[in-house]
N, C-alpha and C positions, 0 to 999 in steps of 0.2 A: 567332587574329588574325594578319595580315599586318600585314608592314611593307617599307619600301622602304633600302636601309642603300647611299649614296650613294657613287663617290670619284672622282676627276679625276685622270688620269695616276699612277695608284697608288696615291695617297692618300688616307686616308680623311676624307669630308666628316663622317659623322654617317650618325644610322638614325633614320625617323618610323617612326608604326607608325598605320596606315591607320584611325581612328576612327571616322571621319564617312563619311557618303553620299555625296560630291562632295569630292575633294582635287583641287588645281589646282596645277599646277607651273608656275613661268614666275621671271620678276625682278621683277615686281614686289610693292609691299609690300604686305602682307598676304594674299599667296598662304601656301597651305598648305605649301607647300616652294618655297623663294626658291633660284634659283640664278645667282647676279651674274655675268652676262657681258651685255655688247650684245648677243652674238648670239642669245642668249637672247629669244624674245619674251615682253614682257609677260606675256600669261597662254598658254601654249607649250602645254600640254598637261593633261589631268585623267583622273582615274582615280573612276570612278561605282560605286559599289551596285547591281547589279542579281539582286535573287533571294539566292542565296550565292556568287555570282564579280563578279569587278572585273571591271570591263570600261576600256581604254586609250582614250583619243580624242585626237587631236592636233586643237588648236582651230584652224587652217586659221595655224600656224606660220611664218613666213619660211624655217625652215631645215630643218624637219622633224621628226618625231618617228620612230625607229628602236625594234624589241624585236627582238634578238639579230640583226643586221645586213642586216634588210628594215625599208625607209619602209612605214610603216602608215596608214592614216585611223582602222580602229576595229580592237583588240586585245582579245580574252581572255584576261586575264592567267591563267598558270598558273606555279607553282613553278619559282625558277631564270631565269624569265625574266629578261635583262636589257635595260632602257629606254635608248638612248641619245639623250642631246639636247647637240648637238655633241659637246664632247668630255668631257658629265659624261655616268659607266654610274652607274644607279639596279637592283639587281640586286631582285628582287623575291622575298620569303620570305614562304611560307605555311603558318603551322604547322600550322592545321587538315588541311593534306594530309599532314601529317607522324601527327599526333596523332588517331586517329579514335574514332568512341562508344564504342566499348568500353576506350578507353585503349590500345589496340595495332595494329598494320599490318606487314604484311608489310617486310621491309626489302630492298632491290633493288642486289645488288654487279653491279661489272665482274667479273671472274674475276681480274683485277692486283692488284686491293683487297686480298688476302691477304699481299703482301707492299710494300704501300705504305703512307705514314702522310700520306692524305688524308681528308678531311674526315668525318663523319657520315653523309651524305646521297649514297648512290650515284645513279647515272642507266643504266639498262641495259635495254635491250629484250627480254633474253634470259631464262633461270630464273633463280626467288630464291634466299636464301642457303641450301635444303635440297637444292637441287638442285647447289651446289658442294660441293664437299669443302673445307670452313671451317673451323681451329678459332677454334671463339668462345672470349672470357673464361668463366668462372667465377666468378661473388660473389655478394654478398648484401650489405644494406644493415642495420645493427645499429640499431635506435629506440633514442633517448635520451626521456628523461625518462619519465613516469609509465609508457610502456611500452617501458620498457626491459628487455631480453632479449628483446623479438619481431625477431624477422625476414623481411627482404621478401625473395625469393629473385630473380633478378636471368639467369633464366634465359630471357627473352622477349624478341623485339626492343625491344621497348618498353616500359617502366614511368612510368606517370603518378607524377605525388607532386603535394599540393596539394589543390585544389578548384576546379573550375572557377567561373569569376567571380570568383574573388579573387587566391589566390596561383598559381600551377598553371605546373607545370614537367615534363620529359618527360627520362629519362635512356636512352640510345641504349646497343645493344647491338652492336658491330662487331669485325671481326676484328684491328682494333690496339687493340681496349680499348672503357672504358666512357664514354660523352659524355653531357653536360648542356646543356640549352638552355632556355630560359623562352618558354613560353609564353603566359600570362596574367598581368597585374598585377606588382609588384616578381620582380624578375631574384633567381634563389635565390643564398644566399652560400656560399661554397664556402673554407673553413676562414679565415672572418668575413668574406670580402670578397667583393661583388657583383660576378658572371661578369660578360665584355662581354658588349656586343648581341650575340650569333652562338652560336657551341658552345665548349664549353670538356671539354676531354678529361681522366677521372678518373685517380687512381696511387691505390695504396693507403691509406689511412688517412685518406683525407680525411674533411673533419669536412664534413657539407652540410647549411641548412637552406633550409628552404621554408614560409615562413611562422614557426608556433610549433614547426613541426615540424623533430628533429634526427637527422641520421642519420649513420654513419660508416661508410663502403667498406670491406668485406673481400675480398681476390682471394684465393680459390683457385689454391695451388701449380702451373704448369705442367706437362702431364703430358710 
């Protein structure tokens, strides 16, 4: 599922999360995402269903509608994009690109990513993380309750947890550690309390559930 997680001069407005066939951005009420300026028009811009990708449309705006610092008339939206309409950025998150059928995807660093602590989600043109000299974490994921004593080994860029259509969340395998982000349906809790809208980076012993299901992080000793 995509969603758009909005903020204006730094700040964050809030995050929709794309439901419907037709979402409309503008100020006025009852648009799908309202964002109160004049300069804003009425209904400024929508983002449509077409197939499985978004596609952008600026509804012939006063001021325009921008994705990552070119005027557009029609956009296909892809991961990371960010929308500008004046001066609110709506940064556009697609988990489906993160998250694929088999529950895993290759993951894509800079070569800096090893000694930096940003986010999940690298952007790079170049080889994936097998082709740098990475050290990744080490853990596992310990099950609580009736099957407790199994273990999910935590060795892949990607481990689903969940079910799709209901709860379903996706924990990120990077070289500054282990990340959680939600996917589908209620945001997992991460030792009782609901991660934000975005990634949330693990430490040891966390307690995390995802739905009825509960698990607690073990990191393997730094070699």
């Amino acid at each position: 599922m995509a969603k758009l997680v909005a903020t204006r001069a730094g700040a964050a407005l809030g995050s929709w999360f794309i439901e419907r066939d037709r979402v409309v951005i503008g100020r006025a009420e009852g648009v799908g995402i309202r964002l109160e300026d004049q300069a804003v028009s009425k209904q400024h811009a929508a983002i449509e269903l077409v197939g499985n990708d978004h596609i952008l449309h600026d509804l012939d705006s006063a001021n325009g509608t921008f994705v990552n610092g070119t005027r557009i008339a029609r956009h296909l939206m892809r991961h990371g994009d960010v929308v500008e309409i004046i001066d609110f950025q709506l940064r556009y998150v697609d988990h489906k690109s993160v998250v694929g059928q088999d529950g895993e995807r290759t993951m894509i660093f800079h070569a800096s990513d090893a000694g930096t602590a940003a986010g999940p989600l690298g952007r790079s043109p170049g080889a994936d993380a097998r082709a740098l000299d990475l050290k990744l974490p080490e853990g596992v994921l310990r099950v609580a309750g009736q099957d407790g004593g199994r273990e999910i080994a935590l060795d892949r860029a990607l481990v689903a947890l969940g079910r799709r259509g209901d709860e379903y969340a996706a924990i990120f395998r990077r070289p500054q550690g282990y990340f959680i982000a939600r996917v589908e349906g209620k945001p997992p809790r991460v030792n009782g309390k609901p991660i934000p809208d975005d990634w949330q980076r693990l430490a040891a012993g966390d307690l995390i559930q995802v739905g009825l299901e509960k698990f607690e992080l073990a990191l393997a000793a730094p070699r």
